[in-house]
Backbone bond lengths (Angstrom), bond angles and torsions (degrees), N, CA, C in turn:
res aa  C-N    CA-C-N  psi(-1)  N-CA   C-N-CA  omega(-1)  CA-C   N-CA-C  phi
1 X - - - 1.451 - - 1.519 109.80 -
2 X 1.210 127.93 172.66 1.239 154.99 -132.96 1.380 103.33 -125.39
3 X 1.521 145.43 89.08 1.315 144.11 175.69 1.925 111.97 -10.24
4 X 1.393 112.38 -62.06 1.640 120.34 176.82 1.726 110.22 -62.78
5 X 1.450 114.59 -26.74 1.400 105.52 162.10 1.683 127.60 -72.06
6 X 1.236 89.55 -54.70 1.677 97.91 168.26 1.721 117.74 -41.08
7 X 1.429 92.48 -44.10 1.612 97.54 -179.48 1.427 116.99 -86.33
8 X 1.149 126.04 7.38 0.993 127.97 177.04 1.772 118.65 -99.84
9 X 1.654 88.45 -30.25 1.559 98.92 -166.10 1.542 85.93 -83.76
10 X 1.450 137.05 -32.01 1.577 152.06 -154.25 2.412 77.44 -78.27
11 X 0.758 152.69 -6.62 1.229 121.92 -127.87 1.561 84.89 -149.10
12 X 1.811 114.87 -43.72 1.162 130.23 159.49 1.723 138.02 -49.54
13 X 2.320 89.47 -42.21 1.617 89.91 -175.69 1.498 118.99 -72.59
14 X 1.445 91.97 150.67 1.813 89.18 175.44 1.372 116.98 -67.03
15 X 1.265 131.30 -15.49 1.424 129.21 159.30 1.337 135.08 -74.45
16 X 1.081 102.83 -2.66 1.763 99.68 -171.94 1.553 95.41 -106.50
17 X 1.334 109.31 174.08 1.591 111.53 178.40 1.250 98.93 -179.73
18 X 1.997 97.39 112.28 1.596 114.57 -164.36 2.007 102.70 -57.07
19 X 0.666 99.19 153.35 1.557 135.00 178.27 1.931 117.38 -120.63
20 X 1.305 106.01 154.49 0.877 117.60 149.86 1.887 142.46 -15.46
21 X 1.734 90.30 -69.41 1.245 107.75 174.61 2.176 100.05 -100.01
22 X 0.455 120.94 -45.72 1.538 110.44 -177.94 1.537 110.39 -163.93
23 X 1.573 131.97 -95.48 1.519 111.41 -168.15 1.710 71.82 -146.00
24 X 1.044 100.81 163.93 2.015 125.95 176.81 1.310 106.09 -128.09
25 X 1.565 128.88 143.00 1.396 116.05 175.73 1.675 95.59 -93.70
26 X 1.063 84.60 149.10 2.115 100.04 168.74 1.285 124.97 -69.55
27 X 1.313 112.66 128.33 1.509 105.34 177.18 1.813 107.88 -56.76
28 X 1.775 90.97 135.13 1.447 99.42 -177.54 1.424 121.92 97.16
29 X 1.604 123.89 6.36 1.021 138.20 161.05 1.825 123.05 -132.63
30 X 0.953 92.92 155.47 1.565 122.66 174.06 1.211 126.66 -82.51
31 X 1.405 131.39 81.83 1.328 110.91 155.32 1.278 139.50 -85.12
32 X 1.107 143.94 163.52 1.512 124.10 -142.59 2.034 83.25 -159.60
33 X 1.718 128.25 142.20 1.364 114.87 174.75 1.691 84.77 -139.49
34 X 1.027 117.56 120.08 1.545 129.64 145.03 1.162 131.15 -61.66
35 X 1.202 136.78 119.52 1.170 144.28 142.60 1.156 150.20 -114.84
36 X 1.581 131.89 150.38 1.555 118.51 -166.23 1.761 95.68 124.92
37 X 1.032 99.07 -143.26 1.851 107.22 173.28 1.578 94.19 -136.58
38 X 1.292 112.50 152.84 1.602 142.16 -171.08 1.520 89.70 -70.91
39 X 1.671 104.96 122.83 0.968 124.65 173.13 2.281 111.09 110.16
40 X 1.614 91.42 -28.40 1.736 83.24 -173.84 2.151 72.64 -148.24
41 X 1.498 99.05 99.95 1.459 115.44 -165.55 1.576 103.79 -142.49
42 X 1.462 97.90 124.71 1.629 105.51 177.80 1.516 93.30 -88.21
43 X 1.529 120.19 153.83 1.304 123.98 -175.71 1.791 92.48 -128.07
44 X 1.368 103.56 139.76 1.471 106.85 177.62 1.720 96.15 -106.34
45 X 1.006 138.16 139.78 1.376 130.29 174.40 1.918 117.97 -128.51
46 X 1.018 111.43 -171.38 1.363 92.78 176.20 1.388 122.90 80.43
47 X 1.189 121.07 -34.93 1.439 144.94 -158.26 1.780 99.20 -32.24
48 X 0.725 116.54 156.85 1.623 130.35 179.91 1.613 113.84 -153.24
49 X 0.836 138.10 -14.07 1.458 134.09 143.99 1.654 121.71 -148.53
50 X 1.316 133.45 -167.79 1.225 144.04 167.61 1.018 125.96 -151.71
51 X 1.415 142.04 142.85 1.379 131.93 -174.45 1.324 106.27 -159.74
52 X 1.526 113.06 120.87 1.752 129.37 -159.36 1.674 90.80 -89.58
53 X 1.275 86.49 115.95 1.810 98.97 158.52 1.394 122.84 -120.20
54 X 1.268 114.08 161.25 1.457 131.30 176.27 1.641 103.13 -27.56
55 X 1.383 136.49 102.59 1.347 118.34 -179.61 1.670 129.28 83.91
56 X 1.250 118.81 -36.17 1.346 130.40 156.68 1.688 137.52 -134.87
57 X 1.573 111.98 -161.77 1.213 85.41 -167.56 1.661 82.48 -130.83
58 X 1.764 128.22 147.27 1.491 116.64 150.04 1.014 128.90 -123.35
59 X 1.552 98.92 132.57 1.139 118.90 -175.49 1.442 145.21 -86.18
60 X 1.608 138.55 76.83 1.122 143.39 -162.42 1.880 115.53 -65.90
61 X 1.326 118.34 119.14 1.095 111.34 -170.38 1.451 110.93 -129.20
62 X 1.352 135.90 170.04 1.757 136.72 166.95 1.337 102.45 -29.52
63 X 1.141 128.07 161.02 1.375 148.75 148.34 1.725 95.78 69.91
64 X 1.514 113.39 63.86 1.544 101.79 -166.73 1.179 127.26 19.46
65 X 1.373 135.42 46.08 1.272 125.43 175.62 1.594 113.95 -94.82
66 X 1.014 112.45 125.61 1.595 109.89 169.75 1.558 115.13 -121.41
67 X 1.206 94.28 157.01 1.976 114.12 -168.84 1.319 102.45 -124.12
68 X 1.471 107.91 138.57 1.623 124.37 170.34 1.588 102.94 -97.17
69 X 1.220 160.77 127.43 1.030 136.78 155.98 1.734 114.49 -139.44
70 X 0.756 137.79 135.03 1.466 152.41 151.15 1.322 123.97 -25.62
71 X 1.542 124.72 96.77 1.234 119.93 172.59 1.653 117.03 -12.56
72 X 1.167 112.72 -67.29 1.775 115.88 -170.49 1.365 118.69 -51.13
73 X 1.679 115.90 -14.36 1.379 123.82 163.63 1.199 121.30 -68.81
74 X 0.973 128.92 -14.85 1.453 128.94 -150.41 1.989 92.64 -108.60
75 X 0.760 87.97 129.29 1.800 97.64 173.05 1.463 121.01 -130.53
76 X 1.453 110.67 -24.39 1.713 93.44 165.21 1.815 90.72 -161.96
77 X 1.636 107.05 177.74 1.106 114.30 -178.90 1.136 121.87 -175.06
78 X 1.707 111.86 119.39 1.492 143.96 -130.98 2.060 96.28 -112.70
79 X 1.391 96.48 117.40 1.393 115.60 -179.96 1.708 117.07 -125.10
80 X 1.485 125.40 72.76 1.268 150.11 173.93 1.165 133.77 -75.33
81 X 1.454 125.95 134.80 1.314 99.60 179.54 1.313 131.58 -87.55
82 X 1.678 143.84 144.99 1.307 117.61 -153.88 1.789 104.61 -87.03
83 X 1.589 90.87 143.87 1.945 102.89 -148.37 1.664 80.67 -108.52
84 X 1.493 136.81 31.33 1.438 140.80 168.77 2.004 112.48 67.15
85 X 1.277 103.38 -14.76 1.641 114.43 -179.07 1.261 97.07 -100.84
86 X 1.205 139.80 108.26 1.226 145.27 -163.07 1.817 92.48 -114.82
87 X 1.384 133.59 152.38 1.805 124.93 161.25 1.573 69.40 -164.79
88 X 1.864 84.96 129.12 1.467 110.85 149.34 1.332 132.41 -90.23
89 X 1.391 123.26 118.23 1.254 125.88 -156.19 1.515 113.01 -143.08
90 X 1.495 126.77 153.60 1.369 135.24 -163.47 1.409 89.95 -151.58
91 X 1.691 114.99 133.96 1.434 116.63 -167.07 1.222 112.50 -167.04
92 X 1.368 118.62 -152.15 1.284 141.02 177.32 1.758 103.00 -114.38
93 X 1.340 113.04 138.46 1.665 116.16 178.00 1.238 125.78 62.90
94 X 1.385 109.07 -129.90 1.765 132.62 -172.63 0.990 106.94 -142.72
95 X 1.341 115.79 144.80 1.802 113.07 159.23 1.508 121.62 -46.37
């Protein structure tokens, strides 16, 4: 995807809520970032904030984990509400 798409859809979801430094997810939602191509897709989950930089995107997630990744990685992005059954998972596709 396209930096102005990302930020657009980031600006749109009902979970996110711009900040300061870039977007925060809301308590009570899911953000979810795909990457790869549809069908053979790494899923980042957990996510807890985002912040669009010059060229990439970072990604703050559970367990201090953070991600550098490249706009062109990113292919879709999943905003849910959290349904209390949480499974962390890395795969193939979509639910």
């Amino acid at each position: 995807m396209e930096r102005e798409t990302i930020l657009t859809i980031l600006q749109s979801a009902r979970g996110c809520q711009k900040d300061h430094a870039g977007f925060k997810v809301k308590e009570g939602h899911q953000i979810e970032l795909y990457l790869g191509k549809p069908g053979n897709a790494m899923v980042i989950g957990d996510v807890l904030s985002i912040v669009l930089r010059d060229g990439y995107l970072e990604i703050s997630a559970k367990n201090d984990a953070l991600f550098y990744v490249g706009y062109d990685a990113v292919h879709a992005i999943s905003d849910k509400l959290n349904s209390g059954s949480r499974s962390s998972r890395s795969g193939v596709g979509f639910d």
